[in-house]
N, C-alpha and C positions, 0 to 999 in steps of 0.2 A: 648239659653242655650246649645244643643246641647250634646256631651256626656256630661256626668255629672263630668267624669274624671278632664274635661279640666279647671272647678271651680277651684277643688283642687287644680292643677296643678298651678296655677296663685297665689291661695295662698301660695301654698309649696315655689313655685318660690323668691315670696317677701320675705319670712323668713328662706331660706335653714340653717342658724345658728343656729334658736330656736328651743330648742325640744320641738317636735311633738309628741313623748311618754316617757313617763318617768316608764320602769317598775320595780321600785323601786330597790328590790335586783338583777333582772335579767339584768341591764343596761338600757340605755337610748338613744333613738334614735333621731337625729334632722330631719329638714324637707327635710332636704337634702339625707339623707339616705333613707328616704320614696321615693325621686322619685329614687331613685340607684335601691334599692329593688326593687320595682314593675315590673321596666323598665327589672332588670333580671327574673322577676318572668314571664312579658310577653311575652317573649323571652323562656321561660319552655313550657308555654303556647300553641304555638305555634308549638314548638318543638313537642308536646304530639298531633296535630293534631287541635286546639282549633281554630274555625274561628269564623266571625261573625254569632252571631246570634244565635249559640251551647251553649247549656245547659253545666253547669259546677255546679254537685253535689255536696257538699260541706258536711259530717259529722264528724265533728272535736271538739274536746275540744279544747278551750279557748287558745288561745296564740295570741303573737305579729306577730308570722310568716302568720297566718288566716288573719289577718288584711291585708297585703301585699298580699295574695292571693286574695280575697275581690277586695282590690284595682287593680290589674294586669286583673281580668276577667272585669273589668268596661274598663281599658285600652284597651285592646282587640277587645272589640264592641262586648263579649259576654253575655251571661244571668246567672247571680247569683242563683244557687237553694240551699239557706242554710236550716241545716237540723239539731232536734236535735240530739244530740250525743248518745240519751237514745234510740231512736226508734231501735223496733227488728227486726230480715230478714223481719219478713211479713211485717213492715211497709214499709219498706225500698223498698222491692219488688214493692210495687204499686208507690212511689217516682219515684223512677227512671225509670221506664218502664212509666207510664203517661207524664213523661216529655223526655223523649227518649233520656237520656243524654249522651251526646259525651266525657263527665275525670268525674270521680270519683274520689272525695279525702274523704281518711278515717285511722283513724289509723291504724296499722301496724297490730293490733292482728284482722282487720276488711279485711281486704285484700280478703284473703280465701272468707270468709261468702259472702261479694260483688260479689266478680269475681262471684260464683256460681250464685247467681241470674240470675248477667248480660246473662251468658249462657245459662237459662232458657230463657231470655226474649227473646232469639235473637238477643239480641244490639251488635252493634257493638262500644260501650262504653269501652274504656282503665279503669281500675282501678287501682290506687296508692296510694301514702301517700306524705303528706307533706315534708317528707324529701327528697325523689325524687323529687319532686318540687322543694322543693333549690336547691339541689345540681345540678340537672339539669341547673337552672336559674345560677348558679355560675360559672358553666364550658361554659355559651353562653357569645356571648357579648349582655350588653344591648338594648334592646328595646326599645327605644326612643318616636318610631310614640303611638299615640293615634287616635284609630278610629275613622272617623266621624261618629256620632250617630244623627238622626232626635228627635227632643222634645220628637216625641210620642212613639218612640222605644224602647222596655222593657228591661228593665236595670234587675230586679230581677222577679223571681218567689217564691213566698212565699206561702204555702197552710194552705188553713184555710178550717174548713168545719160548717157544721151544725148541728141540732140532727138528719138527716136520710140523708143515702146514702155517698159513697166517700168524702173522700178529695179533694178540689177547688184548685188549682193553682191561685193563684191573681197577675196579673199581673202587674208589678210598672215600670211606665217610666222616663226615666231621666226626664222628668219636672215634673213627682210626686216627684221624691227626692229634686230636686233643688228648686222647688219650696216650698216646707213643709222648706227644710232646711236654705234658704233664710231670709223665712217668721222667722221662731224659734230663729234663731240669731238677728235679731233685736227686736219680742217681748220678750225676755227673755234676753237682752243685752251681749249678751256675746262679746269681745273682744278679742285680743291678749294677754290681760295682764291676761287674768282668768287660771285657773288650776281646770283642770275638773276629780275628783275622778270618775273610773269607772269601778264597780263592776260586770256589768251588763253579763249575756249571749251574742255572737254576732249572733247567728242563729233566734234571733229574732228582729221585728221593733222598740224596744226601745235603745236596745244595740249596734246595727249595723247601723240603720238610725238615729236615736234618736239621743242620746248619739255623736255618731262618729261624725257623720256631723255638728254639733253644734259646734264641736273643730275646726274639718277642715276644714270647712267653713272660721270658725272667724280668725284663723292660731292660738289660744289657743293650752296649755299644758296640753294631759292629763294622767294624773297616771294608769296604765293599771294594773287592778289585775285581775289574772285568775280565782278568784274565791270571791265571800265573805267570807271571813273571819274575826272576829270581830278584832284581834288585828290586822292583816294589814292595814284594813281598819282605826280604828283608828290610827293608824300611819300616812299612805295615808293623810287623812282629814286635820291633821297640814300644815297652810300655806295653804291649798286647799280654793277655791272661789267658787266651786260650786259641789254640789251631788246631782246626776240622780236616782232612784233608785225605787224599786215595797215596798209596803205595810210591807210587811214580813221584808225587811230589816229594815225599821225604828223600828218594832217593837224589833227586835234584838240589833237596838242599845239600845236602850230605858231603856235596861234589861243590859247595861254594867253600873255598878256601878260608872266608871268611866268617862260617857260620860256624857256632851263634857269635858275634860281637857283644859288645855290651851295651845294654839294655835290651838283650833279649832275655827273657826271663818270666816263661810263663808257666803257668801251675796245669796247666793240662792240655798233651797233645795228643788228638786220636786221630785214628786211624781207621778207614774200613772200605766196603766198595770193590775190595779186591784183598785176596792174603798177602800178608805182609809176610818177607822172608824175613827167618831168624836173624843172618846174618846184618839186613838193616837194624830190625831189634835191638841189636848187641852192638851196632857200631853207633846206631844213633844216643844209645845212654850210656856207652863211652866218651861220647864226645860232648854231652849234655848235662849229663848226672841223672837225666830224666827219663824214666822208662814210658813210651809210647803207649796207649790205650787202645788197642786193638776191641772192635766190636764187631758183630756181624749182622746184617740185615737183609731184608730182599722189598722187591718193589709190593709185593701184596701184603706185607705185613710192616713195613719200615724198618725202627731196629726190634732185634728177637732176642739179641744176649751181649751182655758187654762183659768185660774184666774191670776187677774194683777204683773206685774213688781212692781209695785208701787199703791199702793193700798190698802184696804183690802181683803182679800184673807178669804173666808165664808167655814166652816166646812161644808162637805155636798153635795158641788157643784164642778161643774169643769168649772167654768169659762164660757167666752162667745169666741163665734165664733172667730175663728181667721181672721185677714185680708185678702181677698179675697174667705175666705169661707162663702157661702151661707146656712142657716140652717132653716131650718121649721120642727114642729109639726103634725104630721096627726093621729086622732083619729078613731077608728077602722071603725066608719062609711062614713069612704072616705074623709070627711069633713076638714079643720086645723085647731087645737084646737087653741082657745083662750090662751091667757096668763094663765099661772099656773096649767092647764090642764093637765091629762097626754096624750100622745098618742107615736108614733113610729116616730123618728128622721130620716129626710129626708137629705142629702146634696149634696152641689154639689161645684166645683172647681180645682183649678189647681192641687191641690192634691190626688182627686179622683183616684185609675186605671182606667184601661181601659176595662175590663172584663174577666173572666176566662177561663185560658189556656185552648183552644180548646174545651171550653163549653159554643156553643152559647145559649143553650137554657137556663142556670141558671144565664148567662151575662142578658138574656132579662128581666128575672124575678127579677133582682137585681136592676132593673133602671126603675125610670116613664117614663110616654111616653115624659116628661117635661126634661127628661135625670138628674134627681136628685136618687142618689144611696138611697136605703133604710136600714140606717142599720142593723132596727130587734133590736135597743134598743129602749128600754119604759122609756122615760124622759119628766122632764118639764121643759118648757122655760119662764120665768118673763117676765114686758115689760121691761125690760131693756137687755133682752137677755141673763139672765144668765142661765146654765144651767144643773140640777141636776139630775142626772142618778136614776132612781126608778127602773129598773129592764130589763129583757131581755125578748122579742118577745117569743123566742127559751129557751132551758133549760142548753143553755151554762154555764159553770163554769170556774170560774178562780179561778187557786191556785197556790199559789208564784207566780204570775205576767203569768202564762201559762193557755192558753186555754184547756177545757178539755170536751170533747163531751159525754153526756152518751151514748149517741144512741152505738155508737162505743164498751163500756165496758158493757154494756146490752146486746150485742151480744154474746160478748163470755163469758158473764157467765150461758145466760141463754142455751149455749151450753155444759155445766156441768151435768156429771149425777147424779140426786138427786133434781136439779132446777127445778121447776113450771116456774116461772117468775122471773124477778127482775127488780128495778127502782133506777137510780142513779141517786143521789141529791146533791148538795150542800150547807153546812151550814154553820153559821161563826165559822174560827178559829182563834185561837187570836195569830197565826204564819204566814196560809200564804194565810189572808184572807176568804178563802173559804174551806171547808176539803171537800174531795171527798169519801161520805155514800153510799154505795151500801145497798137496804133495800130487801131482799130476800122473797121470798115464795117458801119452801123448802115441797118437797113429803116426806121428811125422817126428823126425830131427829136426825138423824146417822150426817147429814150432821153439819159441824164446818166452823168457819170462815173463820179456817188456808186452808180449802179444796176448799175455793173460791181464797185467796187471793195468794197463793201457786201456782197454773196453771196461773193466771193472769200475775204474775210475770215473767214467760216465756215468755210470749205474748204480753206486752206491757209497755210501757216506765215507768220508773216508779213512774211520776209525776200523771201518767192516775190510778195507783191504789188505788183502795178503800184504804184510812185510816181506817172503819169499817166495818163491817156487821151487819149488823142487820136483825136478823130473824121473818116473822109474819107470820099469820096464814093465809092473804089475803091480797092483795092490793084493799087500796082504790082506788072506782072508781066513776066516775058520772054517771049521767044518764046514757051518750050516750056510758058509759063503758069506758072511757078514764080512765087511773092511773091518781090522784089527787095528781101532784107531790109538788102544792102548800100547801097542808094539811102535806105530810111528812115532809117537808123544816118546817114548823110547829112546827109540833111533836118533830124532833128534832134536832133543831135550836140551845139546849142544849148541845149537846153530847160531845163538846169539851170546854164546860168552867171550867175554872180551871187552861189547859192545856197550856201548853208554853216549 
């Protein structure tokens, strides 16, 4: 496989005619223009100091020119570290200084704020913007060569973390993309002839691996919108064959009066990034004819199991083990549960990383001695190997397709004057999945919602901030004094229905 570049390349090659983006009102790009781009973008690249093996930070809003970025650092034979767009300096600060990155790209009004860190950290990291990347890449001549990259050579650094301590760097090698992306285009058929609407974020493994690779792999068309938007998107969708997409957004279509119109009419929409509730399930192929494709994935491994191409496809579940993934069961007393049992999902594969950036000791802790990764999700397996997500190890939250740690938003609220403690939870919302409740134990009346969620909002992205507060008198606890965050999730489980 080798870089993972060189796939695409062979596709782009056979179809330089067909477009490879089509961003509706902004123009439309063929596959030929994709290797033009890159080829000047790696040629920028290079220009700015970019070798193999260097970190290339990435904190960008959504465009067509990211995507050529994306691709031009894979060309290079460097390491992609995408980032979202929302994280604040202090996030930002520990990014980039744990991954010691050699370009910074960031919007223009982000420059300042960057640069300053970097010169805290000591790096000797350039920082820029995207437009300097083109224009840089437009005044070279193209770039041509493509690195050679080894299988196991890490192509991306993505950070994921836990409920305690830092953020993880997870490390993905061209034969975790190539292989997951491989494997995806043929159990999910996609061809040359599809047209792939896609709404998605790229700074994460749905929009960026997911999504991208499934097109350019297949050498498919896909519709690039920078954002969801309901009526672009319905626009998008006419003529479109296939929609990628998280929880929240089906719910949003769901809620257009006028969806689906006619010529929408597409052969496969999936779903993942976050559980989808039945009751979307069952109202969106009442109103479609079309049963959704629920799959399930995580950032260290991409996707791990989908529901059939052809088949039926069960509310509830995500499918079974993909081709050449290995999946087991293991029940908290070491043991591997039985069929329909729950316990903690084991796997193992070509899709697996390799272990976390410069953290041997949470690499070790993440893998049996049998070298099968743990994910830390609580699922069952049927014997026919299907298999249904019942809950999380850890006290992770997702909302709108984003992971969301409390351990992290615990800390600095309970760095607040006026706070005892606080425990943040996740309940269902019926937008983006999961709402993020912070439930307080305040020393004072004085203290207010706005006085939590006000400082938060400086300090962190703003998908991580509490939707609520809720004030008590004490946190429940167990025996051993642990918070009973299964009791809150409980209590109020409520607090957003109604809501849309």
């Amino acid at each position: 496989m080798a870089n993972l570049f060189h796939q695409i390349e062979r596709v782009a090659s056979a179809r330089r005619e067909a477009i490879a983006f089509d961003c509706m009102d902004a123009g439309s790009f063929t596959f030929a223009d994709l290797l033009d781009r890159t080829a000047h973008y790696a040629a920028a690249l290079k220009w700015f100091g970019v070798r193999v093996g260097d970190r290339v930070t990435v904190q960008l809003e959504k465009s067509i020119d990211g995507v050529w970025l994306y691709l031009s650092v894979l060309r290079v034979g460097a390491i992609y570290q995408p980032l979202n767009a929302g994280y604040t300096d202090a996030e930002m600060e520990y990014f980039v200084t744990d991954a010691e990155s050699s370009l910074i790209v960031v919007e223009p009004s982000r420059v300042a704020a960057v640069g300053a860190i970097v010169g805290r950290a000591g790096l000797s990291a350039k920082t820029t913007t995207l437009a300097d990347v083109r224009s840089r890449g437009a005044s070279l001549s193209p770039d041509e060569h493509v690195m050679a990259r080894a299988d196991d050579d890490v192509a991306a650094i993505l950070y994921t973390s836990g409920t305690t301590g830092r953020s993880k760097g997870a490390m993905i090698s061209h034969r975790n993309l190539a292989s997951n992306a491989t494997t995806l285009v043929d159990t999910w058929g996609f061809t040359a002839n599809d047209v792939l609407v896609h709404a998605l974020p790229i700074y994460h493994v749905h929009g960026l691996f997911v999504a991208l690779h499934c097109a350019l792999f297949s050498g498919a068309t896909t519709r690039f919108l920078s954002r969801f938007e309901i009526g672009a998107v319905l626009s998008a969708l006419v003529g479109a064959t296939a929609f990628m997409d998280v929880p929240t957004y089906y719910t949003r279509l769901l809620s257009a009066p006028d969806f689906p119109h006619p010529g929408i009419s597409l052969r496969l929409w999936i779903s993942g990034s976050a559980p989808l509730l039945p009751e979307t399930f069952a109202a969106f192929e009442q109103r479609t004819g079309v049963a959704i494709l629920e799959r399930y994935g995580m950032t260290e491994a991409g996707m791990i199991t989908s529901n059939p191409l052809h088949g039926p496809r069960l509310a509830g579940t995500v499918g079974t083990p993909l081709p050449g993934v290995s999946a087991r069961v293991r029940r908290e007393d070491g043991a591997l549960a039985p069929p329909g049992e729950p316990g903690i999902l084991e796997i193992s594969g070509p899709n697996v990383f390799g272990g976390y950036w410069r953290n041997a000791e949470k690499t070790q802790a993440a893998f049996t001695a049998d070298g099968y990764f743990v994910t830390g999700d609580v699922v069952t397996m049927d014997a026919s190997g299907v298999v249904s997500i019942v809950g999380r190890q850890n006290d992770l939250i997702i909302s709108g397709g984003l992971n969301v740690y409390p351990k992290e938003i615990e800390e600095q609220i309970d760095a607040l004057h006026g706070v005892t403690e606080s425990a943040v939870i996740g309940v269902p919302h019926p937008d983006f999945g999961e709402g993020v409740v912070a439930v307080v134990d305040r020393a004072s009346d004085v203290l207010k919602e706005a006085d939590i969620i006000g400082p938060l909002r400086e300090r962190l992205a703003g998908f991580k901030v509490p939707k609520r507060v809720v004030f008590v008198d004490t946190l429940p606890r167990n025996a051993m004094g642990k918070v009973q965050k299964k009791l809150l999730r409980e209590t109020y489980r409520s607090l957003f229905e109604g809501q849309r």
